[in-house]
N, C-alpha and C positions, 0 to 999 in steps of 0.2 A: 028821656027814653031814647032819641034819636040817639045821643052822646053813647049812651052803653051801646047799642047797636052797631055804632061805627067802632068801637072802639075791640068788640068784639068779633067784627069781619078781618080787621088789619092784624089781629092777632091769629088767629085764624089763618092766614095767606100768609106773614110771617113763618109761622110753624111749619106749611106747606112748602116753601122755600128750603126753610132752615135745614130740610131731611132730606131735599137733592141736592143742597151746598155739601152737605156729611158727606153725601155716598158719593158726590165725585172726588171729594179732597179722598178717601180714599179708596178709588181706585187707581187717583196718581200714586200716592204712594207703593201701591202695590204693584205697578207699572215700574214705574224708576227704579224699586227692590228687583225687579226682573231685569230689569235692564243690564242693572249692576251686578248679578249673580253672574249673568250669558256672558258680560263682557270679561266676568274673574276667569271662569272657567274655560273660555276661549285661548286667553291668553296663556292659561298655565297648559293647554295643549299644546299651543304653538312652540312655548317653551320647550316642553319635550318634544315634540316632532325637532326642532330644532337641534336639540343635544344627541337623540336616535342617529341623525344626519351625518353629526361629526364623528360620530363612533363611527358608523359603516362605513364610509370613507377613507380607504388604505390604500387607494392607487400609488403606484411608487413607493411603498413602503415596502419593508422585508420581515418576511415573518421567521424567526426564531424555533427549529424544532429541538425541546430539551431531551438530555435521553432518560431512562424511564430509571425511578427510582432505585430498582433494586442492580441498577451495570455502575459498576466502581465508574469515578468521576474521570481517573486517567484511561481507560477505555471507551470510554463514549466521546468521540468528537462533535462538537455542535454543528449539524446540520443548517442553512443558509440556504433558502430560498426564495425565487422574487415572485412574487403571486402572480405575476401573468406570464411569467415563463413555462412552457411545459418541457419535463425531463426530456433530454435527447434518446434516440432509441438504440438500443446497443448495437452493434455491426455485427452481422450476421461471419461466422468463420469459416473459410473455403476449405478446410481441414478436415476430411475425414474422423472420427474417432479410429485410436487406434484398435480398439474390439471390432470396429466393423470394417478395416483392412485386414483384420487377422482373419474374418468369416470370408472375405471376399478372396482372402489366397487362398484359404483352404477349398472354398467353390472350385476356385479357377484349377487344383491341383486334383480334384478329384475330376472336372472336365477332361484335364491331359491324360489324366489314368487310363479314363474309359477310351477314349479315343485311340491312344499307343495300344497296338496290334499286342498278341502275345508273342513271344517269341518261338522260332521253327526252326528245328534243325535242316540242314539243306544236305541233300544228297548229291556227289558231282560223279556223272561216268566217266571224264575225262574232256569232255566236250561240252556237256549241258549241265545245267545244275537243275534241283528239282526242292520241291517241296508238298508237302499234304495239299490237295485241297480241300478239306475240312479234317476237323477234329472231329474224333469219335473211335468207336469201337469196328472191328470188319466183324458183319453179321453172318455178310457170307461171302467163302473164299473165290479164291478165283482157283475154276477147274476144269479143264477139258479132256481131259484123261478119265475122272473118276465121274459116273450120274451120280447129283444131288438131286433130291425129291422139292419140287416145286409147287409150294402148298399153291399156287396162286392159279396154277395150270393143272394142280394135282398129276401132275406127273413126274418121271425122273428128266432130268435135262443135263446138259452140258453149261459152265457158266461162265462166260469168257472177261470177266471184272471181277470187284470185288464191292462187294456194298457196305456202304459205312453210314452206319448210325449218326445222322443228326436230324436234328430239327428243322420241320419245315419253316422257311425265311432265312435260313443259315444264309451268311456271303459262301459262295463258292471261286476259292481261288484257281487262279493258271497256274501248274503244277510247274511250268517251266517258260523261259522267254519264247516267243514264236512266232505265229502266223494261224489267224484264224479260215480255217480251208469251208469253214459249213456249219450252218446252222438250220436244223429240220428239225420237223417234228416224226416220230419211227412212231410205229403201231402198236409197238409192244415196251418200247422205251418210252416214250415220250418226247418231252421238250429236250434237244442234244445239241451236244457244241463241241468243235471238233478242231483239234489246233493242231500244227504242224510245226517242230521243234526240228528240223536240218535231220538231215544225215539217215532218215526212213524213218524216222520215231514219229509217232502221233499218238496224244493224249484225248480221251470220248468221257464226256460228264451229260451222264444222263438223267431224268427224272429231274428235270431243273421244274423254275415255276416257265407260267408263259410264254415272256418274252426278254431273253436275256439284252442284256444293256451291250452285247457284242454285235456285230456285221461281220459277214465273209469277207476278207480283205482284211481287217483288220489286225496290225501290230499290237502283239500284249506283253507284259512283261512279266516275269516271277512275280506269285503272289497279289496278281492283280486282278479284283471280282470282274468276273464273266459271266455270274449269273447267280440263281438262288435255291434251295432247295426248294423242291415242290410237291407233287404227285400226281404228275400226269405218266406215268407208266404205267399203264394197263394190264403190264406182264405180270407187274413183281406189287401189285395193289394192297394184297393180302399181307405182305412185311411191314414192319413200322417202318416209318419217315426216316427214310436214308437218302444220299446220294451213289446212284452207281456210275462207276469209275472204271476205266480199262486203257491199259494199251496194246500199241502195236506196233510191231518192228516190219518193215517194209510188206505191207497189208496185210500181215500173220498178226492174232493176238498174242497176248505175252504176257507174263505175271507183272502187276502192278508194282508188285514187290521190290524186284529188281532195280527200280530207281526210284524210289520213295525212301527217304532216312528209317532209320528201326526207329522210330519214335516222332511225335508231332513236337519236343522240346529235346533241346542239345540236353 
């Protein structure tokens, strides 16, 4: 009875044994399979990381641009460049276009236009020369023989100038070379300027603006601004924007006319 007894215990603890000898032989196995999958697949990464490497790697090399299929082969030259060069930048050209020297003369030629005076015929008594100082119409003549009716005074008057139509800010020229004897403001004219041309003659521009760009004293020459149209004449308010103009032959007045050219152009 003992014998079956023992003989039954060691088979028993045998068996007990025999099923954790199984299950570790295979969890080596199944360990080692691991091992050797991790290690295949490692490698054939490193493999390609390795081959990815030599592809990218084109320093110092030159890349080739082909031209595009449909340009004939003898028209396309093959382009050459070195990957770490960058194109140069093209130079900027100190040169005008010629379009935009043909606008800038024409600029510059309509400049000169406006600038060059119009042309004045000049009147000469033999001594002096003379010319308009302004263009325009005479509104009203010059008369001291005949009353004119003076909307402005409503009455009839005597009119020792002649009034000519322009517009206020008009240049008013020196009718003739001279000497400026006076510059006042009158009561019934206005802003006046008063020039002295030899020989008894004196030219009076009256209804100027302000304050003319002249001084008493002062040397003027043909055609040179002494001042501007304005409307400080009080007398003659009621007229449109003219300048009045008179002369005088040794402190008598005198028709304007007589030394003014028949026209403001030859």
């Amino acid at each position: 009875m003992e014998n079956k007894r023992g003989s039954g215990a060691r088979a028993g603890s045998l068996g007990g044994k025999g099923f954790y000898i199984v299950l570790f032989l295979c969890a080596a196995v199944i360990g080692v399979s691991a091992w050797m999958l991790f290690t295949d697949v490692r490698t054939n990464v490193e493999d390609e990381t390795a081959e990815n490497e030599q592809a990218v790697d084109v320093s110092g090399a030159y890349v080739t641009m082909l031209p595009a299929a449909d340009v004939p082969e003898e028209q396309a030259d093959t382009q050459v460049m070195a990957v770490d060069e960058t194109p140069a930048e093209p130079e900027e050209s100190s040169e005008q276009p010629y379009a935009a020297e043909t606008e800038t003369d024409t600029a510059q030629e309509q400049t000169d236009a406006q600038e060059e005076p119009t042309a004045q015929a000049v009147f000469s008594d033999g001594t002096v020369s003379y010319v308009w100082p302004v263009q325009g119409e005479v509104q009203r003549p010059y008369s001291v023989q005949t009353l004119l009716y003076d909307s402005t005074m409503a009455d009839w008057r005597t009119h020792d100038g002649i009034d000519i139509t322009s517009d206020q800010g008009t240049p008013v020229l020196a009718t003739a070379d001279g000497l400026v004897v006076g510059v006042r403001s009158d009561d019934l004219l206005g802003t006046t300027v008063e020039i002295d041309h030899r020989n008894g003659i004196h030219s009076v521009y009256a209804n100027l603006a302000g304050e003319p760009p002249v001084s008493a004293g002062d040397s003027v020459t043909m055609g040179q601004v002494i001042g501007s149209v304005g409307s400080t004449a009080l007398g003659e308010v009621n007229q449109v924007s003219h300048l009045h103009f008179a002369m005088k032959q040794d402190g008598l007045t005198t028709d304007p006319n007589l030394y003014l050219p028949s026209d403001w152009t030859e």
